[in-house]
C-alpha positions in Angstrom: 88.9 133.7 92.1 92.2 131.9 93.0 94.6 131.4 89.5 97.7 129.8 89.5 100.3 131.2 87.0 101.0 129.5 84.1 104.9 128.7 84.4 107.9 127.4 81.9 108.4 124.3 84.2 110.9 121.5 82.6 109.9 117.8 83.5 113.4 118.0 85.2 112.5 116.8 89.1 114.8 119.8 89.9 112.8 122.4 88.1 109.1 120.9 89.1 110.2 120.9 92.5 112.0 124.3 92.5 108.3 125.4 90.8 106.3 123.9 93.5 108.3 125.7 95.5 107.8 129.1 94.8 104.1 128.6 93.9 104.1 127.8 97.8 105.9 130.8 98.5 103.6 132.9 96.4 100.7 131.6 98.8 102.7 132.5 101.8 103.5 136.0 100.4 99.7 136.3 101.0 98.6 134.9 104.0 97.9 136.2 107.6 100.2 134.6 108.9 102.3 137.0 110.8 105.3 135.6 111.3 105.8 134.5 107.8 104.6 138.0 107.1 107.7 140.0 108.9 110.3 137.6 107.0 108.5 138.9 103.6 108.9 142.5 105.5 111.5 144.9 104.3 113.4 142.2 101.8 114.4 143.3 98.4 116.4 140.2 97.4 116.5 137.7 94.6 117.6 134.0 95.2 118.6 131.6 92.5 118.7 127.9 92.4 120.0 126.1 89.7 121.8 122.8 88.3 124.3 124.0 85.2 124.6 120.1 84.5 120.9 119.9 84.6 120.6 123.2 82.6 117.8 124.2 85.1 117.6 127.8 86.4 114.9 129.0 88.6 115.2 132.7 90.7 112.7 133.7 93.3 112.1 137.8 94.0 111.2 139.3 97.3 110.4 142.9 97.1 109.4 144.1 100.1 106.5 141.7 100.7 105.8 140.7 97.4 107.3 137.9 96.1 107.7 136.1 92.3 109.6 133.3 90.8 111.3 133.1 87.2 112.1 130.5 85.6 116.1 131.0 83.8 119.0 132.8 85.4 118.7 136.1 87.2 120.3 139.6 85.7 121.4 139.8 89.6 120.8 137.5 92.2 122.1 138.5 95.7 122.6 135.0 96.8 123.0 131.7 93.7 122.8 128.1 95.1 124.3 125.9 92.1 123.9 122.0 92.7 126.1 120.0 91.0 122.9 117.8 89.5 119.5 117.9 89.9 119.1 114.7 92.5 121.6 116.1 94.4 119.4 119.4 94.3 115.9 117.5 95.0 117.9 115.4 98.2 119.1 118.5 99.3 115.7 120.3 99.2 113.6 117.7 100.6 116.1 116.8 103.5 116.0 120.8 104.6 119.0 120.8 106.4 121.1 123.6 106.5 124.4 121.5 107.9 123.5 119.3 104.8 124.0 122.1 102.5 127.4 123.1 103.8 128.2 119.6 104.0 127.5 119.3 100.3 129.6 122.3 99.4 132.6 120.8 101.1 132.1 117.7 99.1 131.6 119.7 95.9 127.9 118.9 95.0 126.7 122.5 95.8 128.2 125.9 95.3 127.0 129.1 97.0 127.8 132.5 96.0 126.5 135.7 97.1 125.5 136.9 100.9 125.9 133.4 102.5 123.0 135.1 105.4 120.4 134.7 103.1 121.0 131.2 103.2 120.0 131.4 107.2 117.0 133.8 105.8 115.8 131.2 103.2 115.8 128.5 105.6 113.7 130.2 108.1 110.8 130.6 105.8 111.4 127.6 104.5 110.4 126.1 107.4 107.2 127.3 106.4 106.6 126.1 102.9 105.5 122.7 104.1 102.2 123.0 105.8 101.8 121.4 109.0 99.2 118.1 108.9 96.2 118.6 111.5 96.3 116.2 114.0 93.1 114.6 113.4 94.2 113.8 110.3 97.7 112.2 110.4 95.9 108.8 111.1 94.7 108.8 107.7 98.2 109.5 105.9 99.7 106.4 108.2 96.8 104.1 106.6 97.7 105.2 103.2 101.2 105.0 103.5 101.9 101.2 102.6 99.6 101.8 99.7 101.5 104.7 97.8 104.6 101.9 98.7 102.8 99.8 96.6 101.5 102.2 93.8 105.3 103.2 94.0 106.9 99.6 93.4 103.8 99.0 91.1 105.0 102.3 88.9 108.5 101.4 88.6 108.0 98.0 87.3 106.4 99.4 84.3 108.8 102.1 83.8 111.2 99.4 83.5 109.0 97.3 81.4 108.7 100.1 79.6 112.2 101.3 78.9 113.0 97.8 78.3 110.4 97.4 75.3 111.8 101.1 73.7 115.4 99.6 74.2 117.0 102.1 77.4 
């Protein structure tokens, strides 16, 4: 039977999606797939990714195959990616462009310390995380499209109603 861990996950969009994350790493670490398998291969490294404004701190461990992620700072990290907030962090993420990261640390919304080639490391499995859509059924996510547009406009309005009636 198939458990996910329980994990200390902040309702900061940062942190959830820095959780996500590594819970899809986790299910990498153990599948087939063989080229996903040789960049777990022969790594003993520990990433960080955090957002000191957003006081959010998540690390992620490779050791040699195995992988786990932590949520708080790491003793040692051989490579920290510090975004200046966490939107900047989740834009960053989600776009998955490496020239957009070292365009945001020119601009000063992202700091990188450590061994800057586990950056090129990181993004090559990242490349996996997101699982590819089956053909057969990307017609169905078009269809739905314009309705999760609507659930989304429909979800605002009532967060603003909302933080209108408690005074924000």
């Amino acid at each position: 039977m198939f458990t996910v861990p329980v994990l200390d996950i902040k309702s900061d969009p940062l942190d959830v999606l820095l959780a996500l994350v590594g819970y899809r790493l986790s299910m990498l670490a153990d599948s087939d797939d063989e080229d996903v398998k040789a960049l777990f291969a022969d790594r003993k490294v520990t990433i960080e990714l955090a957002s000191t404004e957003a006081d959010i701190a998540r690390y992620y461990s490779f050791d040699n195959g195995q992988f786990s992620q932590h949520s708080g700072h790491a003793k040692e990290a051989d490579l920290t990616i510090n975004f200046k907030d966490s939107m900047t962090g989740v834009k960053l993420l989600t776009k998955g462009s490496l020239p957009a990261f070292m365009t945001a640390v020119q601009e000063g919304n992202l700091s990188i310390e450590g061994d800057y080639s586990l950056m090129m490391w990181f993004n090559k499995l990242a490349k996996h995380i997101v699982p590819a859509i089956p053909e057969e059924y990307k017609p169905y996510i078009q269809k739905a499209k314009p309705y999760a547009y609507k659930a989304q406009q429909f979800a605002n309005h009532w967060i603003g109603v909302a933080k209108h009636k408690i005074g924000k």
